[in-house]
N, C-alpha and C positions, 0 to 999 in steps of 0.2 A: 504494500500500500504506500504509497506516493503524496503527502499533503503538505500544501504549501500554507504558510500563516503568513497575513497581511499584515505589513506594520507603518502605521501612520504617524506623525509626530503628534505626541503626547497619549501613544499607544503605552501602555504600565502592566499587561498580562500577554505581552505576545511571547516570550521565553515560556512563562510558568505554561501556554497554554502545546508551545512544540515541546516543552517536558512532558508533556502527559501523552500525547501525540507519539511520540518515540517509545516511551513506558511499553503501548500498549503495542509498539513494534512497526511503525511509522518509519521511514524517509521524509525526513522534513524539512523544507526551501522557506526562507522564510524572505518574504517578496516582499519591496520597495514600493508604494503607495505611488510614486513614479513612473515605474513601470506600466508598462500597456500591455501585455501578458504573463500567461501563467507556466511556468514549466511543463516540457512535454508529459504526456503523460499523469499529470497529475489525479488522483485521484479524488481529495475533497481539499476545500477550503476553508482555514477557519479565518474568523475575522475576531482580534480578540475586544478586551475588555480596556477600558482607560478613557482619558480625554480626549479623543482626535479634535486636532487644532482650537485645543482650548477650551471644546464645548461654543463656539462661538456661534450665533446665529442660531441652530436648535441641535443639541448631542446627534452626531452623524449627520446633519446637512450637509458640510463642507468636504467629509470623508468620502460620501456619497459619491459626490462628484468629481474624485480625483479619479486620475486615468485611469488606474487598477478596476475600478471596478465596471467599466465595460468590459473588462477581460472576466470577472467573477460573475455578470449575468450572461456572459453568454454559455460560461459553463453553467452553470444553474439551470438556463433553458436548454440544454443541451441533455438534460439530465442528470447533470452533474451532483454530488453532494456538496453541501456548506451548513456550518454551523457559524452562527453568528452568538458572541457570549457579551451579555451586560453594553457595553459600547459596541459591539458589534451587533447586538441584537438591534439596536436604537440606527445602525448604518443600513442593516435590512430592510426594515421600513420605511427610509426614504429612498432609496432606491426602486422601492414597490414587489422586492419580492417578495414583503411578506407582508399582508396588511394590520392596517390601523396604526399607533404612533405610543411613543413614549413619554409622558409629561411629568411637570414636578410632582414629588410624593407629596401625598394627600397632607402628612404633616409639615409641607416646606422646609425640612431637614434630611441632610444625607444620613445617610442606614448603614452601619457595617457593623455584621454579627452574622450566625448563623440561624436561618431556620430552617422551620418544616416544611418540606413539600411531600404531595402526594401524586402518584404515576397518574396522568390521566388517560393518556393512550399508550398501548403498547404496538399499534400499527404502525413502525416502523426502525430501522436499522438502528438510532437510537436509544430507542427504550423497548425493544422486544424479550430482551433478559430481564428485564423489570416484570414486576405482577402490576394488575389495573389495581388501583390505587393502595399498593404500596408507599411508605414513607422512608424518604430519604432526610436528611440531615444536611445542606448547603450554605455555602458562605452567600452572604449578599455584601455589596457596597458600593451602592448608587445614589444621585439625588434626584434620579429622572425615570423614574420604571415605572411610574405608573400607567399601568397599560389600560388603551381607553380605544375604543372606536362605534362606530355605529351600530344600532342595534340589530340593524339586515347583517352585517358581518357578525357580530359576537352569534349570532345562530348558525350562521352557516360553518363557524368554527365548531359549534356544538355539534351542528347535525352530520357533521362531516368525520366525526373525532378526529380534532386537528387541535386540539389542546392537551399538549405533551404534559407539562406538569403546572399545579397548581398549588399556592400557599397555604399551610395548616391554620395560619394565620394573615391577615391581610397584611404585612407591614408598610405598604406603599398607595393602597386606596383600587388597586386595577380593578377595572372589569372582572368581576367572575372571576377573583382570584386568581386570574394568567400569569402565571411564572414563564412561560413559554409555550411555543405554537410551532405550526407546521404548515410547510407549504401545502398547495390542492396534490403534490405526488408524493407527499411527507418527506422528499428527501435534503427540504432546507428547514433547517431548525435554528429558531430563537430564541433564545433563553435569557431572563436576568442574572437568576444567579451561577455561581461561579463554579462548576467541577472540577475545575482543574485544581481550583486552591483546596479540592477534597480528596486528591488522587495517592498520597501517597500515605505509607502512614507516618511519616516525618509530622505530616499535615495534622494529627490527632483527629484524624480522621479521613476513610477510603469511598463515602459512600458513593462519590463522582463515579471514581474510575472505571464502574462496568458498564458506563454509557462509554468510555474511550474504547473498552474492548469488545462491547457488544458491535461497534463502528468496525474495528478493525475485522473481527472474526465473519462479517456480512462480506465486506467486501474481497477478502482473501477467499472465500469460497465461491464469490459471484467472480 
């Protein structure tokens, strides 16, 4: 498996997120926000977690539009896989491949701590080793996750099962408790919080890491 990690300036999780990447037995390119494509071959893309350029103008507008990422939708439309984590999840949505948006948390303060999530689907390469609503244990640390969109959309997320995992607790105000979502072919996933700072047990805690190797063990056999 082959995956390139996107890194933009004032990217802060694009190492910890090609550690866990590799961990789970990855070749990992970790590609210039400059750049206009993606390594041959590449099998998925992550886009990590942090501030690209500052948060300026709305978290991931400006990321959005940088060269890289006509290279990242067209693997996307191509049927490519991408995961977009915390700042990355917030770059998928204005790009549109994933709908709805990311605004300030409900309490206008930033969040870092762990919480509870629970599986919401298991239809797909990331969460198929997961049980339907199982509880994971994940880092969050964002001031912008609150996930919010239309009510036509938050249904067709439901009736589609295309909401991956949701919060035990709401710490951010989302919609329907959305921790993260999925594309209409499941294979671009969004997510707030953080697996990767859950992967190893240095971390005091592993519970991320069988979405890295349920990713890797999918495509090694496809």
């Amino acid at each position: 498996m082959r995956a390139a990690v996107i890194v933009f300036p004032g990217s802060n999780c694009d190492r910890d997120l090609a550690r866990a990447f590799a961990a789970a037995g990855a070749q990992v390119d970790m590609v210039w926000h400059k750049d206009t494509s993606l390594p041959a071959d590449v099998d998925f893309v992550g886009i990590p977690g942090g501030f690209s350029f500052g948060d300026y103008l709305r978290c991931g507008a400006i990321a959005a539009n940088s060269p890289i990422c006509g290279a990242v939708k067209a693997h996307a439309t191509r049927g490519g896989y991408v995961l977009g984590i915390c700042n990355g999840f917030q770059v998928l949505t204005e790009t549109g491949l994933l709908p709805g948006a990311l605004l300030r948390n409900a309490g206008l303060k930033y969040i870092c701590r762990t919480v509870g999530l629970t599986v919401g689907s298991t239809d797909s390469v990331y969460t198929q080793g997961f049980e339907t609503g199982q509880t994971l244990h994940i880092p969050i640390a964002h001031h912008d996750g609150n996930y919010t969109a239309d009510a036509g959309t938050l249904q067709r997320l439901e009736d589609t099962d295309r909401v991956a995992f949701r919060y035990t607790g709401n710490p951010n105000g989302s919609a329907g408790n959305v921790a993260g979502i999925l594309s209409d072919n499941g294979r671009v996933l969004g997510m707030m919080p953080h697996p990767e700072r859950a992967a190893e047990q240095a971390h005091g805690n592993t519970d991320g890491a069988p979405l890295f190797a349920h990713l890797a063990r999918a495509l090694t056999a496809a």
